[in-house]
C-alpha positions in Angstrom: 79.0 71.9 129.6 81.7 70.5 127.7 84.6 68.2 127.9 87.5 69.4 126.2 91.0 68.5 125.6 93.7 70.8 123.5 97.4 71.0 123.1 98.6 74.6 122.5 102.0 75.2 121.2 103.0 76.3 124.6 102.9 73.2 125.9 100.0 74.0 128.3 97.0 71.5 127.9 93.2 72.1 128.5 90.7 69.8 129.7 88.1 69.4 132.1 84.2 69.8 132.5 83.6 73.9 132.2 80.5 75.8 131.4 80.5 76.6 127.5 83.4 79.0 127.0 85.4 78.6 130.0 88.2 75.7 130.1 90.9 74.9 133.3 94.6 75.4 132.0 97.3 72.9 133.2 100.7 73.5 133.1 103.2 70.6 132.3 104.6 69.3 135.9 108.0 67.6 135.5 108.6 66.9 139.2 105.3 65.5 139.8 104.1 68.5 142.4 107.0 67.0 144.7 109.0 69.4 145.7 112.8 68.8 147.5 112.8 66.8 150.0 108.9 65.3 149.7 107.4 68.6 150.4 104.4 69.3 148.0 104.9 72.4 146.3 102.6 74.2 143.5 105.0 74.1 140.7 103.5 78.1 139.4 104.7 79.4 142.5 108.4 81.1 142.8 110.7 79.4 145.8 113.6 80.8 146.9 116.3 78.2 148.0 118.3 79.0 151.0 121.6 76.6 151.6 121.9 78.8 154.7 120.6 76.1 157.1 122.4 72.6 158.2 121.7 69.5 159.9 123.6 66.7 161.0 124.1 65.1 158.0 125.1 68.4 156.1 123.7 71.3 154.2 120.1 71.1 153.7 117.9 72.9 151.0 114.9 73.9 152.5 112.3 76.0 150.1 111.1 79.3 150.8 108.2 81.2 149.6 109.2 84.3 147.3 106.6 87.2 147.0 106.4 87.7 142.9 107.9 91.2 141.6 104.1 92.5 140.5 105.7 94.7 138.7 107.1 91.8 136.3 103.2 91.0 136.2 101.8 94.7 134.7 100.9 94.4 131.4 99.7 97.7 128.9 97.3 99.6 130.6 93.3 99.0 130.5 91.9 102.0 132.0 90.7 103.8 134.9 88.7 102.2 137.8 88.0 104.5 140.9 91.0 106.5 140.8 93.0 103.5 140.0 94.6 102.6 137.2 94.1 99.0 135.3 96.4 97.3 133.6 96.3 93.8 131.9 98.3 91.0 133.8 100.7 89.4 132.0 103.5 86.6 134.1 102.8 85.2 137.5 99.1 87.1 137.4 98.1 85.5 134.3 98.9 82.0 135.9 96.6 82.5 139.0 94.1 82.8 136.8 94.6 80.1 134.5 94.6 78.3 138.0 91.4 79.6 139.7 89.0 81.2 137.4 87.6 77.8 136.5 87.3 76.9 140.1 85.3 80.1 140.1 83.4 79.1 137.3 83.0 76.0 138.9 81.6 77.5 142.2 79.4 79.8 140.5 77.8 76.5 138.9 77.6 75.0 142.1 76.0 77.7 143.6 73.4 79.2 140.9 70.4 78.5 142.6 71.8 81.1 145.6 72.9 83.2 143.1 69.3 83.2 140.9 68.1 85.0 144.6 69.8 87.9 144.0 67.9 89.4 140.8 68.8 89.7 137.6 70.8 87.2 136.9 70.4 87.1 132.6 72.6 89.9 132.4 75.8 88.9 131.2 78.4 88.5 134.3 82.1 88.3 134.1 85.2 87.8 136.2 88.7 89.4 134.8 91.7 89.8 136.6 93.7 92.9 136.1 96.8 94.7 137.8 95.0 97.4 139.7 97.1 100.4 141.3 97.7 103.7 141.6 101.3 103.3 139.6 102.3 99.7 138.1 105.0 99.6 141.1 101.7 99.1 144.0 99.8 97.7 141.3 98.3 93.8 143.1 96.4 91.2 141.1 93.1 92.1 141.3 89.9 89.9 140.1 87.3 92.1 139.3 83.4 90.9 139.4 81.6 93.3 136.5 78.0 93.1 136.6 75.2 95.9 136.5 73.3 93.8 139.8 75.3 95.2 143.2 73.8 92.5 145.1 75.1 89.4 142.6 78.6 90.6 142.9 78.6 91.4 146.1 77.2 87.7 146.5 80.3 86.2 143.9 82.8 88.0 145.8 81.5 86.1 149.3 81.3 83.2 147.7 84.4 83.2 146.5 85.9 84.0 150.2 84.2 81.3 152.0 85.6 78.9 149.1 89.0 79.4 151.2 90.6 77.0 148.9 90.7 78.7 146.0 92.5 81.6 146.9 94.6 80.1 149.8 97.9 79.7 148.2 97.5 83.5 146.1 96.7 85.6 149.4 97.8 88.5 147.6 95.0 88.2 145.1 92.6 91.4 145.9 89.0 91.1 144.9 86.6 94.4 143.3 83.6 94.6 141.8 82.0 97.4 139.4 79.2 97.8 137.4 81.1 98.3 133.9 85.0 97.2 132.9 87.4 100.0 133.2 87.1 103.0 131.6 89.5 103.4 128.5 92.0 105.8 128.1 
């Protein structure tokens, strides 16, 4: 494992403790996490403001969750997976990742000893997200576990539910798994 720090020109930072070759992305927070009125907010999340509703004391702006146009989030297309179509994520999808693949990473480090009991577990093992769909307008954010053992992914993918955190605030993640990455077209 290895700390690591990095400024990119984007203005997102790195750092934390990852296995080699995986690192947690931070985005720059100028409000702190607080959103109006005290209420904590993830900052990588789209709020709509309504001024709809008043108190007392006057208009109040109260946030509300937006669902993400997914479309805005389909990238040039992958492949083919099980009469879907892939495409790579690009917007809102690309930032749930940068979010929770290295708490998945994470997990799967906490958790190698349970995962060592399924098998094979030298074979190499990854965890990509794509747009998956039949067209790019149903196409959902989809992280996909790719590994040749069915019960290892299988066992990531429950893992990854029980750890209820993770995925909490992206409900609208789906999770897949397959034995190769999409075909290409």
């Amino acid at each position: 494992m290895a700390e690591t720090q990095e400024e990119s020109t984007s203005g997102l930072s790195t750092t934390g403790t990852a296995p080699q070759g995986i690192s947690t992305v931070m985005a720059p927070n100028s409000t702190g996490g607080q959103g109006l009125s005290g209420i904590q907010m993830n900052p990588s999340v789209p709020i709509k403001i309504s001024e709809e509703q008043t108190s007392s004391n006057g208009p109040r702006i109260i946030p509300m969750p937006c669902q993400p146009n997914w479309l805005d989030s389909v990238g040039e297309k992958m492949g083919e997976l099980g009469g879907n179509s892939c495409w790579w994520p690009k917007g809102h999808a690309v930032e749930i990742l940068q979010v929770t693949g290295p708490k998945v990473a994470n997990l799967l480090t906490i958790h190698r000893g349970e995962l060592a009991d399924c098998g094979n577990t030298e074979e190499r093992t990854t965890f990509p997200m794509f747009m998956i769909g039949k067209t790019p307008g149903d196409a959902r954010p989809t992280l996909l576990v790719i590994s040749k053992n069915i019960p290892l992914r299988r066992k990531i993918i429950g893992l990854i539910k029980e750890e209820d955190n993770i995925f909490k605030p992206y409900r609208e993640v789906k999770f897949a798994e397959s034995p190769c990455p999409p075909s290409k077209i």
